[in-house]
C-alpha positions in Angstrom: 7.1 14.0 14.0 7.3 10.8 15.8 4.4 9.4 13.6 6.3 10.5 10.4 9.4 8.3 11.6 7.1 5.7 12.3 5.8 5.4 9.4 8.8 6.5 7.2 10.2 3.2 9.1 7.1 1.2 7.9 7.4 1.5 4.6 11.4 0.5 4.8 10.3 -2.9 6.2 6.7 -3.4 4.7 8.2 -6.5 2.7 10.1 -8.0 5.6 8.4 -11.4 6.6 9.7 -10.4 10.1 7.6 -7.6 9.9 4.0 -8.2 12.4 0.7 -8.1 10.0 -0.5 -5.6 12.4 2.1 -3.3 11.1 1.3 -4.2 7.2 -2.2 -3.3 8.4 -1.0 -0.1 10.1 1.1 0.7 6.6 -2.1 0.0 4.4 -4.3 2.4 6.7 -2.3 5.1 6.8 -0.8 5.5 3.0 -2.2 8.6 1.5 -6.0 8.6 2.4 -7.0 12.0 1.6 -10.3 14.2 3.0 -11.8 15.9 -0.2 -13.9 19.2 0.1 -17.2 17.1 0.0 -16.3 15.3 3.5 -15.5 11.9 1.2 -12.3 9.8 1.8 -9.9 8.5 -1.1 -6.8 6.8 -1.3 -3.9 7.7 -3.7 -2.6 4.7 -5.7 -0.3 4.3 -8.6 -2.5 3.2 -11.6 0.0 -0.5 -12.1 -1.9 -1.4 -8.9 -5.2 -1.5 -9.5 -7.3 -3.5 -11.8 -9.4 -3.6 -15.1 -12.7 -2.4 -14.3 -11.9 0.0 -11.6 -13.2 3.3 -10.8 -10.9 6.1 -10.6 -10.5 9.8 -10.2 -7.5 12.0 -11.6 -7.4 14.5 -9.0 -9.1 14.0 -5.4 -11.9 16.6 -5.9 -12.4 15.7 -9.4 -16.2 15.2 -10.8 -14.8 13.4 -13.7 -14.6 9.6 -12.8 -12.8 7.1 -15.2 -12.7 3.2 -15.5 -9.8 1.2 -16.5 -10.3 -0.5 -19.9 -7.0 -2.3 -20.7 -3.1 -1.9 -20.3 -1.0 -1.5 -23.3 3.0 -3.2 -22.7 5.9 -1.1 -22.6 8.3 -1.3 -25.8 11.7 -0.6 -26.2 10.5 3.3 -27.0 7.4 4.0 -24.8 6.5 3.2 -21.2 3.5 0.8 -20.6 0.1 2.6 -20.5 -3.3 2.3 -19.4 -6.6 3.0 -21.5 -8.8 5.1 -19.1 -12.5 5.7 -20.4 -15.0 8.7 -18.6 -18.0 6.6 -17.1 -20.5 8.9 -18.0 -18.9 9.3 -21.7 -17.4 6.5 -23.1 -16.1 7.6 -26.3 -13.7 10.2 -24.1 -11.1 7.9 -23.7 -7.2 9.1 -22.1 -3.9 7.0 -21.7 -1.5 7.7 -18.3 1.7 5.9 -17.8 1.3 3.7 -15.1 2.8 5.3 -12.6 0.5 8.0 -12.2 -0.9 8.4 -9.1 -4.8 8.3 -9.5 -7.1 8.2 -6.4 -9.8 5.8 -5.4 -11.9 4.6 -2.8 -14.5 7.5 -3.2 -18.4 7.0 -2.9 -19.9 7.3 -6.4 
């Protein structure tokens, strides 16, 4: 429980300048790293974060693996959206909203 505060507490102050890198580095470490089935480690991410070219999973035990082609802006009536591609077939192509959480980090 005391961990939970901790980090709960982290995340409050993870933009103040106050705040020591060590506990920026303790924040970045500990945010949603997940153990899949075949002994791998990923980390959950909102899909804004990460970059063009990046691998990516939809679900942390997924065999599917996608890379980001390009972000389409948000207009007054839709959300902005990213262009996600299969690796292994690229003329499967899906949009997500950007704040879908998508996982990476996995050994491919």
């Amino acid at each position: 429980m005391k961990s939970n505060i901790e980090l709960e507490m982290l995340k409050i102050n993870v933009n103040n300048p106050a705040q020591s890198d060590k506990a920026k580095s303790l924040m970045r470490e500990r945010i949603e790293q997940i153990k899949t089935e075949d002994h791998d480690t990923v980390q959950a991410i909102a899909l804004r974060h990460l970059n063009v070219g990046d691998l990516v999973k939809r679900k942390p035990n997924a065999k599917a693996v996608y890379v980001i082609n390009h972000r389409n802006k948000a207009t007054k009536t839709r959300p902005a959206e990213y262009s996600l591609s299969d690796y292994e077939d690229m003329n499967r192509e899906i949009f997500l909203k950007e704040d879908t959480i998508v996982y990476t980090g996995f050994t491919y």
